[in-house]
N, C-alpha and C positions, 0 to 999 in steps of 0.2 A: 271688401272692395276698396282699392285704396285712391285719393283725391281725385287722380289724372281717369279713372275708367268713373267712377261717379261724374264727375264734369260731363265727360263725353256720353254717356248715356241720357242723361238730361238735357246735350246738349240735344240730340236727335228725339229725344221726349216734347221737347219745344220746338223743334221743328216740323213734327206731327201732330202737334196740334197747340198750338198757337196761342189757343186760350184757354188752356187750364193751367187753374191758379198755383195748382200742386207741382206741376214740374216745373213754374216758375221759379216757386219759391225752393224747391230741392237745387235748382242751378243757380242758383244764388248760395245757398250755403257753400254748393263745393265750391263756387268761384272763392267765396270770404276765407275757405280755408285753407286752400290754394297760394293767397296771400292778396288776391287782386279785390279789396272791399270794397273799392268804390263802383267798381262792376256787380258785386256780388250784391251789393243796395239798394242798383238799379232796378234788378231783376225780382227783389222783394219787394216795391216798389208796381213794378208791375203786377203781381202776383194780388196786392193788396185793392188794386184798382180794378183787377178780373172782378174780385170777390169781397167788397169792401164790406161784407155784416159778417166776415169771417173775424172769432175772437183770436182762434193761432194765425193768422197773416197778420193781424194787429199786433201781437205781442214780440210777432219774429223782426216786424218793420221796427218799434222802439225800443228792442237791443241791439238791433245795428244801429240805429239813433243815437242812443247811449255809446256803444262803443266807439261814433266819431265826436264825444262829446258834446254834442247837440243835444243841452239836457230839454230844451222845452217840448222840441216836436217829441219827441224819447215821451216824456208826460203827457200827450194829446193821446199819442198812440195807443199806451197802455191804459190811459183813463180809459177810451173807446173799447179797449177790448174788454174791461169788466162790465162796462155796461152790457156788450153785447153778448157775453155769457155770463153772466152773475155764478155759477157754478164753477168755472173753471179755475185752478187757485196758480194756474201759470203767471198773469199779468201782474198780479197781490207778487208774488213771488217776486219777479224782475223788478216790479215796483220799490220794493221792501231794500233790494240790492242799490237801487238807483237814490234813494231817499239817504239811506244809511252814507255811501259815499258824499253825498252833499252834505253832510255835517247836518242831518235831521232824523239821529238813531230815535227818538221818543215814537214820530212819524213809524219810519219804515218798523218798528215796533208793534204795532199797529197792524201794519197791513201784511206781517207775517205772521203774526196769529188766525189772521184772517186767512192767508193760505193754508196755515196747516188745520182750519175749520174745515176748509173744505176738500182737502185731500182725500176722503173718503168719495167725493163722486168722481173721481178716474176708476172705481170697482167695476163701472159698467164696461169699460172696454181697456185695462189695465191689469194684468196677473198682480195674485200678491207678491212674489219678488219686487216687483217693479214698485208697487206699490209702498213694501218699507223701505227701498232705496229713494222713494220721491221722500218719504219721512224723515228719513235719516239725512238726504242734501237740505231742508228746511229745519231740519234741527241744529243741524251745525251754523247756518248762516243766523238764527234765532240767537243761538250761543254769540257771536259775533257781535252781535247788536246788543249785546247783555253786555260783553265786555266794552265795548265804547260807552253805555252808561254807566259802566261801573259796578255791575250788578255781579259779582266777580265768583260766585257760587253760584248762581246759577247759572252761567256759561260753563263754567263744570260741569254742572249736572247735563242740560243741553246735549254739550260735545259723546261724555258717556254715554248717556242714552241713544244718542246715532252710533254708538257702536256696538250696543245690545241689539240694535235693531239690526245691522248692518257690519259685521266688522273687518269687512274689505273695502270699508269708505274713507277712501287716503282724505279725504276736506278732512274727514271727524279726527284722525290722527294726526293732522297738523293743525288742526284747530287746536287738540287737545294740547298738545305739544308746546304754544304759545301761551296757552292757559294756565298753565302749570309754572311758568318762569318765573310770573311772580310772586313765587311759594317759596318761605324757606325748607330745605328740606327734600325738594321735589325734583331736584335737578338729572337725576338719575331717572326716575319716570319721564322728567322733557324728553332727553336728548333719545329714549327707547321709544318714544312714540314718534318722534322725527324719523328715528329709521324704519319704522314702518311704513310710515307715510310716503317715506322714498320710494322703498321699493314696490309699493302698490299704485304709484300714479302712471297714470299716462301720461304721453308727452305734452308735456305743456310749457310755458314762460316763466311761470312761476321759479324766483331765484336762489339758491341756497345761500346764506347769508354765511358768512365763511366764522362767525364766531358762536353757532347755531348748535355743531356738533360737543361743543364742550361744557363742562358741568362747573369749573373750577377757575372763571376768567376775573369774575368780583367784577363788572363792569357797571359801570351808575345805570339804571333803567330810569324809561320815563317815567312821569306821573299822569296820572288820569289819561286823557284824550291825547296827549304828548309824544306818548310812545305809537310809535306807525306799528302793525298788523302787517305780518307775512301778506295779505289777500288784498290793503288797504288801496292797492292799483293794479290789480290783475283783471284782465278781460274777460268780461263772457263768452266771446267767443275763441275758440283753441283755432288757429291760425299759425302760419308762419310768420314770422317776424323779429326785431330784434330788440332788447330795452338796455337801460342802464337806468339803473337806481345807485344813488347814493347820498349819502349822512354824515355830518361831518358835526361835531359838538365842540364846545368851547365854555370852559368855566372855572370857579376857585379851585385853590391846590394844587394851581397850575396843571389843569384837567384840561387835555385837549386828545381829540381822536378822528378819525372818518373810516367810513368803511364803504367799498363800490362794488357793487356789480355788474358783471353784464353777463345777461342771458337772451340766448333766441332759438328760434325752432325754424329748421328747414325740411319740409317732406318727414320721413321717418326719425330726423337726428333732433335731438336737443341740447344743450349746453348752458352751464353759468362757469364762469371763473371771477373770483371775488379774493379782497386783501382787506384786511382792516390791520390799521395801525391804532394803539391806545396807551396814553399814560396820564400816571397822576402822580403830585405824592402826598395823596392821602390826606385824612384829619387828624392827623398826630405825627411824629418823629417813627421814623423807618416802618411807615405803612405804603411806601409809593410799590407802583404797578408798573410794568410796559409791556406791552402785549405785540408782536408780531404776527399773522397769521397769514395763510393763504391756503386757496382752496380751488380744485379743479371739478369739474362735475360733468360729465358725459354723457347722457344715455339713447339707445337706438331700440325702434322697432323691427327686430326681424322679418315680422308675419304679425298680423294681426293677434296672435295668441299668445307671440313671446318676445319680449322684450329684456333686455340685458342695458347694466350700465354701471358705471365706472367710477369710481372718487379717491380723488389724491387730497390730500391734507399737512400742513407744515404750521406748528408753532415753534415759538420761542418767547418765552417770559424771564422777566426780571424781577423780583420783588422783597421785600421787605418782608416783618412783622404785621399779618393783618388778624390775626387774633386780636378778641376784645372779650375782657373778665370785668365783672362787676367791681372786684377792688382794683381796676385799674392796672393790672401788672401787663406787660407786654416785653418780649424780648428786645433789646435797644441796637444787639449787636446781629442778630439772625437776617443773612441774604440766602437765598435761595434762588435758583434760577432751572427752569425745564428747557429741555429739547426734545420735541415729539414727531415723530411720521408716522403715518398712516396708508395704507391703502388698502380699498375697498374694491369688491366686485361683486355683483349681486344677479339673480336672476327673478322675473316674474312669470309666468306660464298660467294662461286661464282658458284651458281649453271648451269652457261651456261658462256664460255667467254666474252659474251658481259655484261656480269650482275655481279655485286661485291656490296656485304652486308659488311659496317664497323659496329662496334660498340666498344666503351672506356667506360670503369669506372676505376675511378680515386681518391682515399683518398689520402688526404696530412694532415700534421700538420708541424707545422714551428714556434720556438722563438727566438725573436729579440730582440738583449737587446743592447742598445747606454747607455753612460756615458760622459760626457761632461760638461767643467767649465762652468761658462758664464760670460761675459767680464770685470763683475767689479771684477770675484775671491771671490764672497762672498758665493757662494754655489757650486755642483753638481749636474746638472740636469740630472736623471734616468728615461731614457722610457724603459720600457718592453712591446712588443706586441707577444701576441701569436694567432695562427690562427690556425684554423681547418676547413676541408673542404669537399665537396663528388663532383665531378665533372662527367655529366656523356652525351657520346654524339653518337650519328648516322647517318650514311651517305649510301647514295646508289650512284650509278656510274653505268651509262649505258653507253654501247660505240655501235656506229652503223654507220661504216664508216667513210660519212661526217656527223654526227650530234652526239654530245653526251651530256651528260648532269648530272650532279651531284647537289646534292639533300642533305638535312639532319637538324638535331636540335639537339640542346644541355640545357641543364640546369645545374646550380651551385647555391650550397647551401652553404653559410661557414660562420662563427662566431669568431668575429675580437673581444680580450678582451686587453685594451692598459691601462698602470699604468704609470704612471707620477709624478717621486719623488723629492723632494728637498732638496739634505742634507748639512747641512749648519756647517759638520765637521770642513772643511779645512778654518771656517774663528771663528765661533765660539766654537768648540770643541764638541759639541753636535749635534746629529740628528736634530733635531727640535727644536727651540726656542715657548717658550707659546704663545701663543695665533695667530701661523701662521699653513694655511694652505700649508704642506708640502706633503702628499700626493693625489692623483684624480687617480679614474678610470673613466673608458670609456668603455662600451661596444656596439657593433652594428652588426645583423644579416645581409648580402649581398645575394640578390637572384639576380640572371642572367639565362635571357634564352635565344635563338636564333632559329633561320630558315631561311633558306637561299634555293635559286636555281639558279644555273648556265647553260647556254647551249652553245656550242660552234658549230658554221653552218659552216661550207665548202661550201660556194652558192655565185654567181658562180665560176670556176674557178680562182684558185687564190686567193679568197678571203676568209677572216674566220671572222666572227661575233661572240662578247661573246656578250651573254645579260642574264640580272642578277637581281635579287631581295633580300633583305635581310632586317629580321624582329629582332630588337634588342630592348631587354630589361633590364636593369641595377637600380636596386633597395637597396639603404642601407638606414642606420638611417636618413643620413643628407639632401641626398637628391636622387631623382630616373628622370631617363632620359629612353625614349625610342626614336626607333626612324625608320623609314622606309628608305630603301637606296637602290635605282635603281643603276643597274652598267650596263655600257654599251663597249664596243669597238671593234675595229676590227684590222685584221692583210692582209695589200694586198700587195702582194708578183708582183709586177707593173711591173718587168721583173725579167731575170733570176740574175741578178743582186743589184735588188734594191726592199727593202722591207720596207713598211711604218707601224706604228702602230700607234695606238690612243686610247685615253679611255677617259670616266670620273665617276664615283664614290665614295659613302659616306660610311664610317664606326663609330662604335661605340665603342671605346674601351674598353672590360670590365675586371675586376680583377678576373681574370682565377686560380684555385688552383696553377696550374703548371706550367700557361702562355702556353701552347698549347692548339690548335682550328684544330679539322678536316677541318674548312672552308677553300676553297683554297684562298692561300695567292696571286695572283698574278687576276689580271686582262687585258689580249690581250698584258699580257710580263711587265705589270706595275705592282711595288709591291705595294699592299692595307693598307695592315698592318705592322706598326712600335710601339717602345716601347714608348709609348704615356702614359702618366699619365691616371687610370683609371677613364670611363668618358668623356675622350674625345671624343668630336662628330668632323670627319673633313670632307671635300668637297676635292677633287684633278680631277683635269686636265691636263692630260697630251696627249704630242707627241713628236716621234719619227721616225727615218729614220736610217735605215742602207746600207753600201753598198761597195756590192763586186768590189772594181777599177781594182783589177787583178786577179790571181788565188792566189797570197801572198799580195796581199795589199786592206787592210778594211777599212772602213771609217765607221762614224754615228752623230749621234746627238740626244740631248735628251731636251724637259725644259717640265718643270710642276709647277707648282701653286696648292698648299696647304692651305686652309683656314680651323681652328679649333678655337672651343671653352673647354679652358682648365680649369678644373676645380684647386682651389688653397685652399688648406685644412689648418684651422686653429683649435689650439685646447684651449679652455678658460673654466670661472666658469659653465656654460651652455652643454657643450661638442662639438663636432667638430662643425666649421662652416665653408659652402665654398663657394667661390666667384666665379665667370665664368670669363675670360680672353679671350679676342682676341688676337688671332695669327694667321700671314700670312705670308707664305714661299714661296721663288720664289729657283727656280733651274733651272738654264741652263748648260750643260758640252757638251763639243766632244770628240771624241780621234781621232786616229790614226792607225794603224794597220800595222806593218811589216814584215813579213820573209822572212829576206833580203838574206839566204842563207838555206842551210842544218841544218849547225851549230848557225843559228846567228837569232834572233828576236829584232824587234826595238819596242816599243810603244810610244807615246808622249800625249800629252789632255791638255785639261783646264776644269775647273767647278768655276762658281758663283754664291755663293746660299748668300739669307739674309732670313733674321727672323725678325720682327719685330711684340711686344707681346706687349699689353699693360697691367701692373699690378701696384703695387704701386709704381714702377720705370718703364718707358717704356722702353724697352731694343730695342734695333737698331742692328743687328750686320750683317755685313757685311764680307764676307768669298770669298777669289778667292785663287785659286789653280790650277798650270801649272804641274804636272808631266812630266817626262821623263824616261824611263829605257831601258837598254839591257842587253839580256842574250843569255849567249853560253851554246851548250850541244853539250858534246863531246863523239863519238862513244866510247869511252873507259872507260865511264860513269863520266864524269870528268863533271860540269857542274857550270856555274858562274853567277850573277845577280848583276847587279850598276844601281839605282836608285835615284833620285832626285826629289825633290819637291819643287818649289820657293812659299810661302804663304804671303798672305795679308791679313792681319783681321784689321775689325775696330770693335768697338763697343759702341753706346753712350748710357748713360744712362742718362732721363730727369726727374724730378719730377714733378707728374701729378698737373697742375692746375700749373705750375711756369716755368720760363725761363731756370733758370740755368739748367745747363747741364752739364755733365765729360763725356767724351771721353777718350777712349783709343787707339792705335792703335799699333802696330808690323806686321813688314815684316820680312823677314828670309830665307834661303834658309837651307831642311835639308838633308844628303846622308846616303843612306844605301847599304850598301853589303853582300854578301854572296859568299861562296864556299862551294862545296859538293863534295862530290862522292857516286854514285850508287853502291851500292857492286853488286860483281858479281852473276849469278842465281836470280839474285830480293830476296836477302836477305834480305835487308833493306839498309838502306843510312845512312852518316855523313857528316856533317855540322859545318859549322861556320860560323855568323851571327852578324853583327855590324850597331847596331843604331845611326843614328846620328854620322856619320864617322869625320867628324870635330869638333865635339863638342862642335856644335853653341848652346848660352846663349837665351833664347827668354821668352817669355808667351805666353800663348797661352786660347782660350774661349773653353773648353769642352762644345761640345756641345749638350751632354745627357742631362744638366742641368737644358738646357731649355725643354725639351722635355720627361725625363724621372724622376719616384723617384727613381731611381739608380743611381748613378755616373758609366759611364764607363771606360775602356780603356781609353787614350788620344790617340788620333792619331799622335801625335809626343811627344817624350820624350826632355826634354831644357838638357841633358848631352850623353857623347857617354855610349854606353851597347855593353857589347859582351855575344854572347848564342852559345856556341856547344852543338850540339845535339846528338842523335845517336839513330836510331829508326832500330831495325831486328825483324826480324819473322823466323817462323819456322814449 
């Protein structure tokens, strides 16, 4: 039934009978969603005064409270309605949302535990479908509230589990998506959990942030409570209406950016269209950035069951050298600049709740053009690559209690043409000297396909089994890899306290137009997918433990083992040629977990991971890492974060077939802080944000290097940075 026949039928429900509280409060919701709230308030308002020891008219009156930022009555209403159902875990829930927004995640921490205690008494008049989808929205918004503490593994974990539970839960796929950015490594898992989340939502306000879709921008993020959350001012209630968010940062290295959106919903349509602008240049000589972007977003509900929707995309970047090696070397002369388009079109189809139909198609085209001396200064060497591509893939998603299961195949077509020029101006004043070969092309057609199936068991109590298959194929000029890869793990919840996971599984990485995959990127809470050179075949093992010590104090652990073979592309008079590489990653880390008070969160951890790759230098490198941090949030929205990190990297490098050896090594300790304030009504927030607060000197191993053809981010900057920020909506 869509807005205009729900109005109208409740309209004539209240006018048959006048005082019942239920069709008050039903014509109040369609009026809110209609767009007309301040009618739509009234009439819950009435509905509340029919039947005031009702606990659902109490919780429905203080989210429309909340939604006109009226936080006190919003708190009177929902207090009243726990009192007057102690069971029902709806008001804890809204509560939980309403707390967290006001800069009091310790609180709303609290009273979403307390919701998901009591999500077991909707059994009495709630299917289990519904049931682990109530789990699974309480688990993601749980994770949320981890992540403004800081609690940064277990909002992982959180987010995964609503999608074992659940995995047509767009929140948990954009929760997850967020969660992940602050990873190095993971960027490739963000931007494939974004596109799920796309195309599994309903229409709603929430904005696509136009620098969201890409994996390779290196843009500063915030620290602690400083970086805003996709959800940080999204409405409870789905209504029409229109918003603009936007962010605008300013700091050293001559670092400035904004980025704006505006989105709204009318009736069946939705929209954002969004631009960010960014540059810097960097913490060293020829590391600067500029980034262009823009982005259009569409989507419409046909009918109730099928929705369709649309996205256009445009960058252009400029940049430098952003590599960073422990001994310091860096290319002085390398600019490189992209030009990329996109367009996307998607469909979702749910003809029954249990059952959802995805499907993507995807054109890209992208030119890449590097410029670079070479060491003895006697020439310029020019690559150009351009790419074009059809990307196009499907999925189904059954959900049935304890058992669901997700399904699907993809295919990619694309056409890689790379020019490789020598100008040999800046030494002999000419292009080309006689009788040298200064220009080669290269051309090479890539087919990729896939199929995959996942199921997730709830059998017995307590325990959740994924078991998994998946069929990849990866085929260019130089050379083609397929490859068959069992996934397996489980999740046992050993008491009410303590939860174990485990897995092990093989993936294929392949050269995606846009680098997203409907495939689910997570296996039993363990991420599958990282930005791996494509072509990579890897092996991982992993386990973990987490565990609740108090109702404020979490503990866990994690180690995995990674074994891959990387492919290493070389380009000569014949055209590409590539060599296979071993590589084997160990990762162990813990942490700690505190909310030592209302106001106050502690975390602490360690992690040791090594690499070790054999290629024409064997590389060794060795990485330990102790954080520590705390943050205060203050009722008056005042909120602060001081964080440290002591590191130890080693890294040897051996030449294969000979003794000698160079080593590298640096320890360090780095500090970061932030202050903020939450404007009031969840306007938006400001900020101040200092990297590297002492201004320690160091080197350090990027370690995309090994693992990516991107250089990323670095996870520490060797000078101090300051960034204010300022992000409102409206």
């Amino acid at each position: 039934m869509n807005t205009t026949d729900a109005k109208a039928a409740f309209d004539r429900a209240v006018a048959l009978e006048s005082h019942n509280p239920l069709a008050h409060l039903g014509l109040g919701l369609a009026l809110i969603r209609d767009g007309s709230f301040g009618t739509g308030r009234r009439q819950m308002e009435i509905a509340t005064g029919l039947d005031s020891t009702s606990a659902i008219m109490r919780s429905y009156l203080g989210k429309a409270y909340f939604e006109e930022r009226r936080d006190e009555p919003a708190a009177d209403q929902l207090a009243t309605a726990k009192e007057l159902d102690p069971l029902d875990p709806t008001p804890w829930f809204y509560d939980a949302i309403r707390k967290q927004t006001e800069n009091r995640p310790v609180e709303a921490l609290g009273d979403l535990e307390r919701a998901i205690e009591l999500n077991d008494n909707r059994a009495v008049y709630r299917s289990s479908l519904l049931l682990d989808q109530d789990l699974a929205v309480r688990s993601v918004s749980l994770g949320r509230i981890y992540d403004d503490l800081g609690f940064d593994q277990r909002a992982l974990d959180e987010a995964t589990k609503s999608l074992t539970l659940d995995p047509s839960n767009t929140s948990a796929h954009r929760f997850l998506s967020d969660a992940y950015a602050e990873r190095s490594g993971y960027q490739f898992a963000r931007v494939s959990e974004l596109l799920q989340a796309q195309l599994l939502q309903p229409l709603n306000i929430n904005p696509i942030q136009p620098r969201l879709p890409y994996t390779d921008l290196n843009i500063i993020t915030g620290i602690g409570p400083a970086q805003a959350a996709f959800n940080e001012f999204t409405p409870m209630f789905n209504r029409d209406r229109l918003q603009f968010t936007g962010t605008g940062i300013v700091g050293s290295n001559a670092t400035w950016g904004d980025e704006s959106v505006v989105s709204g919903q009318a009736g069946r349509f939705a929209f954002s269209a969004g631009q960010l602008h960014y540059e810097t240049e960097g913490f060293r000589d020829n590391n600067d950035i500029t980034h262009d972007i823009y982005n259009g977003f569409a989507q419409a509900a046909l009918n109730d069951k099928l929705d369709i929707q649309v996205e256009l995309r445009r960058r252009k970047t400029e940049q430098g050298d952003l590599s960073w090696n422990i001994n310091g070397g860096f290319n002085r002369s390398l600019r490189e600049s992209i030009d990329q388009d996109v367009a996307r079109i998607g469909f979702h189809f749910s003809p029954q709740p249990k059952l959802n139909f995805l499907a993507s198609l995807l054109y890209g085209q992208q030119e890449q053009n590097n410029r670079s001396t070479t060491i003895r200064n006697d020439y310029d060497l020019l690559t150009s690559t351009a790419t074009d591509g059809i990307d196009s893939q499907g999925q189904v998603i059954y959900t049935n209690g304890w058992i669901n299961v997700v399904a699907g195949v993809g295919a990619n077509q694309s056409n890689q043409t790379r020019r490789i020029t020598r100008d040999f101006k800046r030494s002999l004043g000419i292009s080309c000297p006689p009788g040298a070969v200064c220009e080669s092309s290269f051309e090479k057609d890539i087919t990729e396909a896939n199929t995959y199936f996942y199921s997730n068991i709830a059998f017995p109590l307590g325990i959740t089994w994924t078991a998994g298959l998946s069929y990849e194929f990866y085929d260019q000029d130089a050379f083609n890899r397929q490859k068959v890869n069992p996934k397996f793990g489980f999740q046992w919840d050993v008491t009410d306290w303590l939860r174990l996971r485990a897995a092990t599984f093989g993936t294929l990485k392949r050269q995606l137009v846009a680098e997203q995959t409907l495939e689910p990127t997570s296996v039993a809470g363990f991420t599958q997918f990282f930005d791996d050179f494509p072509g990579t075949t890897t092996k991982r093992y992993t386990l973990g433990a987490d565990a609740t010590l108090a109702s404020n104090l979490f503990a866990g652990f994690e180690a995995t083992r990674r074994n891959a073979s990387v492919p290493e592309s070389f380009f000569g008079g014949t055209g590409e040629q590539i060599l296979f590489r071993d590589q084997e990653e160990e990762l162990y880390r813990a942490y700690l977990y505190w909310a030592a008070h209302p106001n106050w969160a502690v975390r602490a951890g360690i992690e040791y991971e090594t690499i070790y790759r054999e290629s024409a230098i064997l590389a060794t490198l060795e990485n330990l890492r102790i954080p520590a941090e705390i943050r205060y949030f203050g009722q008056s929205g005042f909120f602060a974060g001081l964080n440290t990190t002591l590191v130890k990297q080693k890294r040897v490098d051996r030449r294969v077939g000979s003794e000698e050896s160079e080593s590298f090594s640096e320890n360090f300790p780095v500090i970061n802080a932030a202050i903020g304030y939450r404007l009031p009504n969840r306007r938006g927030m400001v900020s101040l944000e200092i990297q590297n607060l002492l201004n320690e000197k160091f080197a350090y191993q990027d370690l995309s290097s090994l693992r990516s053809e991107r250089p990323r981010n670095p996870d520490f900057m060797p000078s101090r940075s300051l960034l204010a920020r300022v992000t409102l909506t409206f």
